[in-house]
MARZADREN-28553 format. One line per 4 residues: their letters; for each residue z, y, x of N, C-alpha, C, O. Coordinates in steps of 0.05 Angstrom, whole numbers. Example, Ala and Ser with C-alpha at 12.3 -4.5 7.8 and 13.67 -1.06 7.14 Angstrom:
2
AS) 156,-114,264,156,-90,246,156,-66,264,169,-66,285; 142,-45,257,143,-21,273,157,1,258,161,23,268;
END
This chain:
346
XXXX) 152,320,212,155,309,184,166,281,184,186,275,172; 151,266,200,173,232,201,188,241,219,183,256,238; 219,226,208,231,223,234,221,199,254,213,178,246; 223,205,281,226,176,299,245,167,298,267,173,289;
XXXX) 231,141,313,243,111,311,231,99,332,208,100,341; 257,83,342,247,63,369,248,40,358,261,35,338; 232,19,374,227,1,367,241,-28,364,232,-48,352; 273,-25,382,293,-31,373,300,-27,344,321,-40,343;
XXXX) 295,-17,319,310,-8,300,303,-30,274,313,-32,252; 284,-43,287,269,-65,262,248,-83,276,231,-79,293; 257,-107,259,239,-123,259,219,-139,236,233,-149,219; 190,-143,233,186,-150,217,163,-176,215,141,-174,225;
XXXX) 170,-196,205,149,-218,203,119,-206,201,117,-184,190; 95,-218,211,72,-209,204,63,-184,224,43,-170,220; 81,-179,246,80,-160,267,64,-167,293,72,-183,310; 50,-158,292,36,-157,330,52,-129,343,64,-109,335;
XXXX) 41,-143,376,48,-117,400,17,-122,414,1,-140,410; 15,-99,431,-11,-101,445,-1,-128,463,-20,-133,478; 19,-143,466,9,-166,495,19,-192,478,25,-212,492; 22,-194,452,24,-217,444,18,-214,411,22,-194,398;
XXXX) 8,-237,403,-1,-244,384,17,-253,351,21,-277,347; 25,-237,334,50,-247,317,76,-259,340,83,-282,342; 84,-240,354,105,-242,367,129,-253,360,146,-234,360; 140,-275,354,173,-276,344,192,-269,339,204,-263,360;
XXXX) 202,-266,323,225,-254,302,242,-236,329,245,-212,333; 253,-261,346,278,-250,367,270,-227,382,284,-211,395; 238,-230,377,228,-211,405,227,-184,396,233,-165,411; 221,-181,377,218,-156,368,226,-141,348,244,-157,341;
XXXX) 228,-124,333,243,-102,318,272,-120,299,269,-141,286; 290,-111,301,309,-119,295,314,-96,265,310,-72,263; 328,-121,238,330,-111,216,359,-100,214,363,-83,197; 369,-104,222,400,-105,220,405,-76,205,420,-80,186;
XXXX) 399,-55,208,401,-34,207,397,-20,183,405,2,175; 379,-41,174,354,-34,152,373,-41,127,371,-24,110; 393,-63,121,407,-64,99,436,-48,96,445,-36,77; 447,-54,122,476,-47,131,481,-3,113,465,15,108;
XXXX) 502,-3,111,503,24,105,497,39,88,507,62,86; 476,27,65,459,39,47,473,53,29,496,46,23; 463,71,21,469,85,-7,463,85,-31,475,92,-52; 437,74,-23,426,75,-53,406,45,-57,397,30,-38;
XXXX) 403,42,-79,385,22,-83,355,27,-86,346,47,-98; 337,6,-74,302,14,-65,286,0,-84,293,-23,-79; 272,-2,-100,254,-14,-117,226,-12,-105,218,11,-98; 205,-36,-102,188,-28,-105,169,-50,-110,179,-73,-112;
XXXX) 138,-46,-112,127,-63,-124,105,-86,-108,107,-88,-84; 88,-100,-121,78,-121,-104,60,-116,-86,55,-126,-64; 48,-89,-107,20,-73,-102,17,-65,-74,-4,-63,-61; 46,-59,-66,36,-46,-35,41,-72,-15,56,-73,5;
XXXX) 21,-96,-27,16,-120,-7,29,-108,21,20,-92,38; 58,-124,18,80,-131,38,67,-157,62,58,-178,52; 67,-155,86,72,-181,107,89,-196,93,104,-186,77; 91,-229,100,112,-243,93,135,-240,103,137,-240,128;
XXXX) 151,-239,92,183,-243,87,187,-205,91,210,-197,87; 173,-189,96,183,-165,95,197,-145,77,211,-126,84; 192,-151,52,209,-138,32,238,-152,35,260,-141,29; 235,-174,44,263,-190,38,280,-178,57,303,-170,54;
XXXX) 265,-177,79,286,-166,115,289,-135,106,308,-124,116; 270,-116,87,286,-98,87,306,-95,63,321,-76,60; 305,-109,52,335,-105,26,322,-97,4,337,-96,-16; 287,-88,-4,293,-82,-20,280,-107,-49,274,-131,-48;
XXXX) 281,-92,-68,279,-109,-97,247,-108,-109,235,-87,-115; 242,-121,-108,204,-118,-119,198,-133,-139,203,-157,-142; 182,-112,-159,180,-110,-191,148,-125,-178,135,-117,-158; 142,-147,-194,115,-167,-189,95,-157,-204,103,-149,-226;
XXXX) 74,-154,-201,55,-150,-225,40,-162,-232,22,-165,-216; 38,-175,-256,21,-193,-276,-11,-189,-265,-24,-171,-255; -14,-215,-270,-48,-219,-264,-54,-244,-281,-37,-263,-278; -74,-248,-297,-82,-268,-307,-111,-289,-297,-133,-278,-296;
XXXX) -109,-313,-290,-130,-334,-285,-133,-352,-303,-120,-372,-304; -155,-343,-322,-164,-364,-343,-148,-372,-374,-146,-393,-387; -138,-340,-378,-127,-346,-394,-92,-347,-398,-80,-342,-419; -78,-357,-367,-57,-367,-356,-44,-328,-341,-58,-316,-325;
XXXX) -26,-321,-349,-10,-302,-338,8,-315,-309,23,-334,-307; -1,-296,-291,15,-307,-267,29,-278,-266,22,-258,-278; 53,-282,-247,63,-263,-225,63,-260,-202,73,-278,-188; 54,-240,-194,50,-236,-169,83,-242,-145,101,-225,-145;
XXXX) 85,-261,-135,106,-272,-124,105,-271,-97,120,-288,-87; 92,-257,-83,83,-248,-51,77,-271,-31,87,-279,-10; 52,-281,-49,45,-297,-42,60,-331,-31,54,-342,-10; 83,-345,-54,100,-351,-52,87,-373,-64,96,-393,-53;
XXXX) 71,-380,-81,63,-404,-94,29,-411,-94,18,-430,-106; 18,-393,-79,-6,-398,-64,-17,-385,-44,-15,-361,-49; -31,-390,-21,-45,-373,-2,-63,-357,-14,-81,-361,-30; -54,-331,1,-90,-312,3,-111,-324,7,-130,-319,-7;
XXXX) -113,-338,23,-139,-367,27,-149,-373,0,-171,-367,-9; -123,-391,-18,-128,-407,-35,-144,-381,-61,-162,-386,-77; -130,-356,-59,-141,-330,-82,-165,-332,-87,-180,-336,-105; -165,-328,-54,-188,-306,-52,-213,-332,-54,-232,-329,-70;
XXXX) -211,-356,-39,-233,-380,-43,-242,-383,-69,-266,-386,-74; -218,-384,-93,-227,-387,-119,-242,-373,-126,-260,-382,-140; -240,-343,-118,-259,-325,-131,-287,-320,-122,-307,-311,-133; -282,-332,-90,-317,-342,-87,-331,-367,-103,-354,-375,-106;
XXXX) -305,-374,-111,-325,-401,-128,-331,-399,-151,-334,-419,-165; -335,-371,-162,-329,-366,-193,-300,-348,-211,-302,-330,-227; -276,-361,-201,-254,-346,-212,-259,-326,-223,-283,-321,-219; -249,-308,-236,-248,-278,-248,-230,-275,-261,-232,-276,-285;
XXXX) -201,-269,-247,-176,-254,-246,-183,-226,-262,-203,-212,-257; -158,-217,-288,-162,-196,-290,-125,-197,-287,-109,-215,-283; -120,-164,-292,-93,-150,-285,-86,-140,-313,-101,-140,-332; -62,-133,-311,-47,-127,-332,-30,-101,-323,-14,-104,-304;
XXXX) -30,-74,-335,7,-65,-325,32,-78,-334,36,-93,-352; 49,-66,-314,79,-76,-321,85,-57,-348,74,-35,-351; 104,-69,-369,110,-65,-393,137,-42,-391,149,-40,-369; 142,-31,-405,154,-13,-405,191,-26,-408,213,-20,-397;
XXXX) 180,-47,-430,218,-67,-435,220,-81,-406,243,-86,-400; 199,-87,-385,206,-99,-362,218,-76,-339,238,-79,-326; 203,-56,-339,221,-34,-328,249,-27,-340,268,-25,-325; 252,-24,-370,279,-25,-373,295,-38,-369,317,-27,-370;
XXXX) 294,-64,-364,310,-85,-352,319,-83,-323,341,-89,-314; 295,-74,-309,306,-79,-283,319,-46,-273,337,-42,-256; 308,-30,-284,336,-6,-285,348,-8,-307,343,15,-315; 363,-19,-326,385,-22,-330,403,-42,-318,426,-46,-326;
XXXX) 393,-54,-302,415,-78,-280,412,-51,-260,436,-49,-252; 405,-41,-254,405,-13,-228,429,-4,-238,449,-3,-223; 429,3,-259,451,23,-281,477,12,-281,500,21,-276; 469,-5,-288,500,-27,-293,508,-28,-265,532,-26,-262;
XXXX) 489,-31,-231,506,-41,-214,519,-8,-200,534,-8,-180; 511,11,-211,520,37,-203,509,53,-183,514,77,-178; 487,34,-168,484,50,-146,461,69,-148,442,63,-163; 460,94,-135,431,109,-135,404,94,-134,398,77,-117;
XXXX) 391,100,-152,370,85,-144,347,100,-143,340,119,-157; 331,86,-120,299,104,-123,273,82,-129,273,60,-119; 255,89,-144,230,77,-145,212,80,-137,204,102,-146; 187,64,-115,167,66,-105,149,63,-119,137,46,-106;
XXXX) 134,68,-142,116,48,-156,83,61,-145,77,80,-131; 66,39,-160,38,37,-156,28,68,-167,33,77,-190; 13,80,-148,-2,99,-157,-24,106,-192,-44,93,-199; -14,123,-202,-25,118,-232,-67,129,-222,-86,133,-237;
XXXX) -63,129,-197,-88,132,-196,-113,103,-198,-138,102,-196; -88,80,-203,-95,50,-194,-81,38,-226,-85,15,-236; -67,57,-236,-48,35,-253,-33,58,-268,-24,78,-257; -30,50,-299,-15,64,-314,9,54,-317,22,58,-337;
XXXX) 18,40,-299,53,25,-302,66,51,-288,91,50,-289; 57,67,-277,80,84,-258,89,108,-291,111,119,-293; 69,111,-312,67,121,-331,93,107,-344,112,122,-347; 96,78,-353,112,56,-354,137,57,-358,153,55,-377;
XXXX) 136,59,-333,169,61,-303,184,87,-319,205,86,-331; 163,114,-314,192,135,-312,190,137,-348,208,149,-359; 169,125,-367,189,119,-406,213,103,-395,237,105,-399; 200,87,-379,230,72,-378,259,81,-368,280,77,-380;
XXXX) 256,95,-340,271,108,-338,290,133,-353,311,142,-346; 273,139,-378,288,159,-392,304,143,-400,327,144,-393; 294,126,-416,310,115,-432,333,100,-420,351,96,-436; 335,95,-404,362,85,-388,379,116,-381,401,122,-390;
XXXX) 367,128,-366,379,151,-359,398,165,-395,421,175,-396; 380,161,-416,392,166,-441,413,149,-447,429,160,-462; 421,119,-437,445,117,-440,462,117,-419,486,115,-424; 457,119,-395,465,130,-377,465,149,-354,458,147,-331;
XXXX) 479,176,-375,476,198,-355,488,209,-334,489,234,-329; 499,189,-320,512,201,-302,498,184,-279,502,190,-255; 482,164,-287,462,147,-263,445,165,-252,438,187,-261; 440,158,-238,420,168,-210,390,157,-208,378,152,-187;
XXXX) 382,154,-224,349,141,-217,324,158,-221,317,171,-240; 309,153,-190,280,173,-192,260,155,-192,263,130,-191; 242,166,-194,210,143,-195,191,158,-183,186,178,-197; 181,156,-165,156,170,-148,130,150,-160,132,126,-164;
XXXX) 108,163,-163,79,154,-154,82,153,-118,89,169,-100; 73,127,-118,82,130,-94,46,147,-76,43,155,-53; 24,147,-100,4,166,-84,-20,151,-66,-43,160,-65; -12,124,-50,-18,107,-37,-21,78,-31,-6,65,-16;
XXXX) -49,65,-49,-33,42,-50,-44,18,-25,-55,21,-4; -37,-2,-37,-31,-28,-21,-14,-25,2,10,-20,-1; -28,-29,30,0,-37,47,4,-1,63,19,7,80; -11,11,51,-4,47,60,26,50,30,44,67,29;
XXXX) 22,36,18,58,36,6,80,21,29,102,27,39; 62,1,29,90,-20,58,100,0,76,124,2,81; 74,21,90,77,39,109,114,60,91,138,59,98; 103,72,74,124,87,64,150,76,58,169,84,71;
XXXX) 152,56,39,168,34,34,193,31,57,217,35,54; 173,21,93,193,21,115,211,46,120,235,50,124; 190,60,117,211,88,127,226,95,112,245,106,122; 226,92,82,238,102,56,268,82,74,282,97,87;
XXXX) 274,57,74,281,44,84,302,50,106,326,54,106; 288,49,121,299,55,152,318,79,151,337,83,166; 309,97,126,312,127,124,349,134,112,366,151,118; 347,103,88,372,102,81,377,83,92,393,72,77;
XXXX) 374,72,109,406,59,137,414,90,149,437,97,157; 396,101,149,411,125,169,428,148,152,441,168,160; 423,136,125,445,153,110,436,171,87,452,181,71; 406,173,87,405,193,69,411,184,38,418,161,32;
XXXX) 408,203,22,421,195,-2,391,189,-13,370,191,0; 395,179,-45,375,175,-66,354,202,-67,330,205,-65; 376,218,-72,356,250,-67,342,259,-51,321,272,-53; 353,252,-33,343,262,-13,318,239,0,306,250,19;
XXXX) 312,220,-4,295,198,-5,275,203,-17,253,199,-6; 277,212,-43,263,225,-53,245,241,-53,221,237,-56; 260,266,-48,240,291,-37,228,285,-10,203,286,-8; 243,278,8,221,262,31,204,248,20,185,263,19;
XXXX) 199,230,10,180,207,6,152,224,-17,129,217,-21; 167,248,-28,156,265,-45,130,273,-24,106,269,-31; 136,282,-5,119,300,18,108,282,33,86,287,43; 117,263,35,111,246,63,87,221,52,70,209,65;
XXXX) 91,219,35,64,202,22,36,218,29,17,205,36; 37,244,26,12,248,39,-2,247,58,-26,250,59; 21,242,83,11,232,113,8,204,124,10,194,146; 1,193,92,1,158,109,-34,161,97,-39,170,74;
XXXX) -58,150,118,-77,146,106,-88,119,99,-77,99,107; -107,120,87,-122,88,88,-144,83,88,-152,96,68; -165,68,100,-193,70,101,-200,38,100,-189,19,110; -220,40,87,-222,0,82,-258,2,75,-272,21,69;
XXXX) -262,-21,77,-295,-26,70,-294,-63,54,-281,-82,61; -309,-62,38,-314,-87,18,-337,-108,32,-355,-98,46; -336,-136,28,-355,-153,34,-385,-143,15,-408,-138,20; -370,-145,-5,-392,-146,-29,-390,-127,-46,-367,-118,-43;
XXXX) -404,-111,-65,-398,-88,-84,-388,-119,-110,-373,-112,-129; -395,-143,-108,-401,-149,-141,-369,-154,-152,-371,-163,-175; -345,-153,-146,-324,-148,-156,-323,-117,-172,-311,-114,-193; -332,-105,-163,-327,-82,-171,-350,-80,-195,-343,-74,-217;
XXXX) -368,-84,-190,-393,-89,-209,-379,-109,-234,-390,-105,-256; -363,-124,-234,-357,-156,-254,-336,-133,-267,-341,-128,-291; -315,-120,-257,-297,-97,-274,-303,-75,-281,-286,-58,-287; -337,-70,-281,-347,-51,-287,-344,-21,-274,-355,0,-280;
XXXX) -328,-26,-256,-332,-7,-237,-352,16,-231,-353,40,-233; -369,-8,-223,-397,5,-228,-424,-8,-227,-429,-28,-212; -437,0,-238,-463,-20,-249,-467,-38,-236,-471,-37,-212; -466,-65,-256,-493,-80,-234,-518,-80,-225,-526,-101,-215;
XXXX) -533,-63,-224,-553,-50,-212,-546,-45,-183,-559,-56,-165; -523,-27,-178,-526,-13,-167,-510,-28,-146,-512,-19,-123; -494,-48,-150,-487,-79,-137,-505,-95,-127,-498,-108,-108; -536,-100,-138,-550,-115,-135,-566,-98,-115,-578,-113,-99;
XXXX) -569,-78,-113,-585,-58,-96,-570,-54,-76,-582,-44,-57; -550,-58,-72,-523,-50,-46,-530,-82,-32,-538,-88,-10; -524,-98,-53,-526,-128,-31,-560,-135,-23,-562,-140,1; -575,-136,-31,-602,-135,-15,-606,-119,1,-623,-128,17;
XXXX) -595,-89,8,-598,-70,29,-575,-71,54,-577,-56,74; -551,-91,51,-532,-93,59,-523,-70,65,-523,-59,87; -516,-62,48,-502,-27,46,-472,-44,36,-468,-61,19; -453,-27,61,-424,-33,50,-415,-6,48,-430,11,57;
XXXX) -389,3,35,-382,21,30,-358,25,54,-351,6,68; -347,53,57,-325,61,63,-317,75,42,-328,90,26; -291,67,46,-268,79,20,-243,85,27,-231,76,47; -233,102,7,-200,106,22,-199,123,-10,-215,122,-28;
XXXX) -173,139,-7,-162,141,-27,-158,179,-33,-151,197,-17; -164,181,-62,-146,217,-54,-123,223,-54,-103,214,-42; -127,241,-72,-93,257,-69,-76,246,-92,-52,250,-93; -89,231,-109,-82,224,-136,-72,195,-131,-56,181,-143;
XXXX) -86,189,-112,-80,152,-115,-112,143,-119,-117,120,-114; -132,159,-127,-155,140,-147,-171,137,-110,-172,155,-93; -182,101,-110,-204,109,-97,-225,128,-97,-236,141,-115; -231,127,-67,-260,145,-63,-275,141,-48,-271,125,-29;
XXXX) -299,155,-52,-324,137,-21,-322,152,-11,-316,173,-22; -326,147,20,-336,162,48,-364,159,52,-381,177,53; -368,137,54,-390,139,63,-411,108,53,-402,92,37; -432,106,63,-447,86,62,-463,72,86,-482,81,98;
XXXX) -448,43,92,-468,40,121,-482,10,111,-483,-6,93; -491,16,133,-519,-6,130,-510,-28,158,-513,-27,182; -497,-48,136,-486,-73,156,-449,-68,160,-439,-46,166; -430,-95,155,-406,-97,169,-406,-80,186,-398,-56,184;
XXXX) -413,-91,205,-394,-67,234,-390,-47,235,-368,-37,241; -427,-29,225,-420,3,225,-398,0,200,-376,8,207; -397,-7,182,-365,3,163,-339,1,171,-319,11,162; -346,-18,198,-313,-31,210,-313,-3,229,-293,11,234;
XXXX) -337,2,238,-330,30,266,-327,51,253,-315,70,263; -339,51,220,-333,78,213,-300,85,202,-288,105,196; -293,56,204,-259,65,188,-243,64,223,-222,76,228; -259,46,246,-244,56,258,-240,85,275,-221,92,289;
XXXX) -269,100,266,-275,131,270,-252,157,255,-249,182,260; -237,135,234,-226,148,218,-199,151,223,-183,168,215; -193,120,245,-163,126,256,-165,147,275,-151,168,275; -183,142,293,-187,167,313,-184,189,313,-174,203,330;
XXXX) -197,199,283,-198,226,274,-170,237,273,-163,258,283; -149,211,255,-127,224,231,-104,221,244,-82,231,240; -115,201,266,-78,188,275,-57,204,286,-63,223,300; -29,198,281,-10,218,292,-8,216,319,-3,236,333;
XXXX) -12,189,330,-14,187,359,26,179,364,41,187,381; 31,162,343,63,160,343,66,136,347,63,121,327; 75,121,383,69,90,382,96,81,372,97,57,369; 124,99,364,141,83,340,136,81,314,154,72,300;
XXXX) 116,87,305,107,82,271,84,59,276,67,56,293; 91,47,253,70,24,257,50,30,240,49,47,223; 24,5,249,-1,16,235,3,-12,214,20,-30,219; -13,-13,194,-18,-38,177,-49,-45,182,-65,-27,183;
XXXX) -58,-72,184,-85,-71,180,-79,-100,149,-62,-118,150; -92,-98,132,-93,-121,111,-116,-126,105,-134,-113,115; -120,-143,92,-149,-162,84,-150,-192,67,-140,-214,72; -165,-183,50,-170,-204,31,-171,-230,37,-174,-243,17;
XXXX) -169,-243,56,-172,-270,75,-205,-266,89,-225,-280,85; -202,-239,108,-220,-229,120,-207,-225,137,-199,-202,138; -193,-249,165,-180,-242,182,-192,-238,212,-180,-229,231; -226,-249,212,-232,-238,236,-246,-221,243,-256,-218,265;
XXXX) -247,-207,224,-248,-169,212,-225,-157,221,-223,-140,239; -204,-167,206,-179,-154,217,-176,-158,242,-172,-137,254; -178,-185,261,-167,-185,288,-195,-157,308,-191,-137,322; -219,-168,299,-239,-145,305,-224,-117,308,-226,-106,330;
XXXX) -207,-104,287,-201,-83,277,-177,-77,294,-175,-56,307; -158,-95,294,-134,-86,306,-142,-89,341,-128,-76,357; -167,-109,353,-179,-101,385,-185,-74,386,-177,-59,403; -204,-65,363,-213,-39,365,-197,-16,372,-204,-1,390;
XXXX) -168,-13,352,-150,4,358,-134,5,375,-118,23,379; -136,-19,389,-123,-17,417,-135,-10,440,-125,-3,461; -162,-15,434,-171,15,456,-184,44,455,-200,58,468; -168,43,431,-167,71,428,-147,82,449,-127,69,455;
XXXX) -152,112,464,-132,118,491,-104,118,474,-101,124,450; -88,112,488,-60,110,486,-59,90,468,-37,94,457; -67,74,458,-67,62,430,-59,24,441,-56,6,425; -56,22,466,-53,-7,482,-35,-25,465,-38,-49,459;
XXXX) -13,-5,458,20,-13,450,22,-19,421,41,-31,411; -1,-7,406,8,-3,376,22,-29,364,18,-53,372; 39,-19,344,54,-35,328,42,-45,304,43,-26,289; 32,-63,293,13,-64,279,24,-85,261,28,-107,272;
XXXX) 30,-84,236,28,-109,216,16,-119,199,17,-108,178; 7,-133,200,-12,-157,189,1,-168,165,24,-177,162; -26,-162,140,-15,-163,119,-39,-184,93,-52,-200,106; -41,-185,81,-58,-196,59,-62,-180,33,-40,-171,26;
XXXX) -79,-173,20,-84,-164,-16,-66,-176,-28,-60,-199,-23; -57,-165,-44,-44,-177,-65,-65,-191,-87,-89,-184,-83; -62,-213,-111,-69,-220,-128,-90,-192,-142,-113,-187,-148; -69,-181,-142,-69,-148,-164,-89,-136,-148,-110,-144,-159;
XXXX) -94,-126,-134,-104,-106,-119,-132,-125,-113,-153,-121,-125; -129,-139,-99,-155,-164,-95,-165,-171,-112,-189,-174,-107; -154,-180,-147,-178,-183,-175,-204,-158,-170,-227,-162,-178; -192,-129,-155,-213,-117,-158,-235,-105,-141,-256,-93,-147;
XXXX) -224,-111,-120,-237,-112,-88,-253,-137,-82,-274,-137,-69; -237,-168,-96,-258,-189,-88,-252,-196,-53,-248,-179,-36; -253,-219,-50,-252,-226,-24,-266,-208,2,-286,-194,0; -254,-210,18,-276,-198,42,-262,-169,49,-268,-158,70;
XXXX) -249,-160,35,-245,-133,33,-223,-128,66,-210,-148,73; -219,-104,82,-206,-101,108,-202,-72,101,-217,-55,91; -169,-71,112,-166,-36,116,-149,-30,133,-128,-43,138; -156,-13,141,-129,-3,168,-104,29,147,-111,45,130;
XXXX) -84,26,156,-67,43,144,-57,59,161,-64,49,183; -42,84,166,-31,88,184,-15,117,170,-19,126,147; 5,129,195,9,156,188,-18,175,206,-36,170,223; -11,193,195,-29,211,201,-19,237,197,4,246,195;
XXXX) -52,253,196,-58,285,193,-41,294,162,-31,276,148; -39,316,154,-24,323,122,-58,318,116,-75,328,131; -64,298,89,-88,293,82,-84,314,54,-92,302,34; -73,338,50,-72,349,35,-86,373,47,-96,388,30;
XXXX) -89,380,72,-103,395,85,-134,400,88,-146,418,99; -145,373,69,-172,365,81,-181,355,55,-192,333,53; -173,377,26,-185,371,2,-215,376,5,-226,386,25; -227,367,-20,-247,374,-22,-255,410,-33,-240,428,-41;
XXXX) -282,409,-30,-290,435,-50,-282,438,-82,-270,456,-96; -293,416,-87,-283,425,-120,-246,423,-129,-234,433,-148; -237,405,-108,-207,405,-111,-192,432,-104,-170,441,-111; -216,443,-86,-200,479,-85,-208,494,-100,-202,517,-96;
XXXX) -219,488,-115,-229,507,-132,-210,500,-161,-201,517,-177; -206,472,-161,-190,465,-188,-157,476,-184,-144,488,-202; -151,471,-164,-123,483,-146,-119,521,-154,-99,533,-160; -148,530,-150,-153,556,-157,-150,562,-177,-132,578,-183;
XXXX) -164,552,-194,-167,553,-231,-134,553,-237,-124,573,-248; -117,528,-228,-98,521,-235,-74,549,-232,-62,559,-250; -74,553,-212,-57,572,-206,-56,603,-224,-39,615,-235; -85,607,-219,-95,622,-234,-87,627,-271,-91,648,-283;
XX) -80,608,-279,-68,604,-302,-43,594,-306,-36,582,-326; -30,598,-286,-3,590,-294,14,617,-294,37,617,-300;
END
């Protein structure tokens, strides 16, 4: 299902190797490839918290998403006018960031400059399991496509969010240097979103508790028992729990139980690990997966929450990303049964 790739084919800021630490630009994956040749044009959004300078090295264009502090509307600018440090500190001190979706006239703008510059274009956006802008995107897209019908523009959910989008994003990427068209980007990225997974665990429940998530009760009873969660995502995009452990670590061993389980075992695809400015969780995380067997070499990029995604996770938060198993294989019970119903009536 992925094609390979050697590790000549790209390079990206925010990259480790198993024998060095954020290795330098010269040393490792070269971009060149990544803009040269293209066919079509790549959109995508903030949500799938990019490493620094990585959207830029691969060419493509990223739609920001609104977040408000105190009243004050920011954009999410990839981390361009303050550190993850500086976010995430505020919001231990009090802060309470809320989010906004992207507007439907701001999607028309930026596909109608798509339109006007002629080229195919495809869209990555934020899973509507997280966000009703992907809802947004393709009103918007009609309506461009209505005055121009002979343009080329698709819009995927992309299914996966935060940096398990970066994961897709590269290859979507890499996929058109090698030529494929808009369409054909497409329908790949259609299928192939289901084999990137993600597994993450929270410092604290009370972010999620402050957006109502879910009770404060049931926040206040998680942090006196130090019960952290494991989480990852379905088929839709919407978080989900795995499980519940008692204490950090077991949550850090249970997500790294989960690479073990799912991984493709592909040391040219890289893994993502990200974190709220929870980086010696992450360094913890990315030792762990390197001794996993065969796992010495992994390619691994190092990434941060976005604004967006972090208003609702709250500091502390760590996840590992990767490709994997078809996680469409490994629904639940009642999802086969709804799958059943469904068919059944069509």
């Amino acid at each position: 299902m992925v094609r390979r790739h050697t590790k000549e084919n790209y390079l990206i800021d925010g990259l480790t190797t198993g024998t060095d630490n954020f290795v330098p630009d010269e040393v490792v994956y070269q971009v060149r490839n990544f803009k040269a040749h293209r066919t079509c044009h790549i959109i995508v959004d903030s949500c799938a918290d990019f490493a620094p300078k990585v959207a830029d090295r691969l060419g493509v264009e990223v739609i920001g998403f609104p977040y408000v502090i105190g009243g004050v509307e920011h954009v999410d600018d990839l981390w361009q006018t303050q550190t993850a440090h500086q976010f995430y500190q505020s919001m231990r001190e009090g802060t309470r960031p809320t989010t906004s979706s992207v507007t439907i006239g701001h999607y028309v703008e930026v596909f109608e400059r798509a339109a006007q510059n002629g080229l195919p274009t495809l869209y990555l956006g934020l899973t509507r399991g997280l966000s009703s802008s992907i809802e947004a995107a393709q009103t918007a897209a009609d309506m461009v496509l209505a005055d121009h019908p002979g343009f080329e523009l698709y819009v995927l959910d992309n299914l996966c969010p935060s940096a398990a989008a970066e994961l897709l994003a590269i290859e979507v990427v890499r996929l058109a240097g090698n030529g494929l068209s808009a369409r054909e980007l497409y329908e790949w990225a259609k299928d192939a979103r289901y084999f990137v997974h993600g597994y993450f665990t929270l410092d604290s429940f009370d972010t999620l508790a402050a957006g109502g998530r879910i009770p404060p009760a049931a926040a206040e009873v998680g942090g006196k028992l130090d019960i952290k969660p494991e989480l990852s995502y379905d088929l839709n995009g919407a978080l989900t729990l795995r499980g519940m452990c008692r204490g950090r670590k077991k949550a850090l061993k249970a997500i790294v139980a989960e690479f073990r389980e799912n991984y493709c075992h592909d040391l040219t695809l890289p893994v993502g690990i990200v974190s709220s400015d929870a980086e010696k969780d992450a360094d913890w995380l990315e030792g762990a997966l390197r001794k996993e067997p065969g796992c010495e070499d992994l390619i691994v990029i190092r990434s941060s929450v976005s604004p967006v995604i972090g208003s609702h996770v709250g500091p502390g938060m760590v996840a590992i990303v990767f490709w994997g198993t078809d996680r469409r294989e490994k629904i639940s019970l009642t999802d086969r049964i709804a799958r059943k119903i469904k068919g059944s009536s069509n």
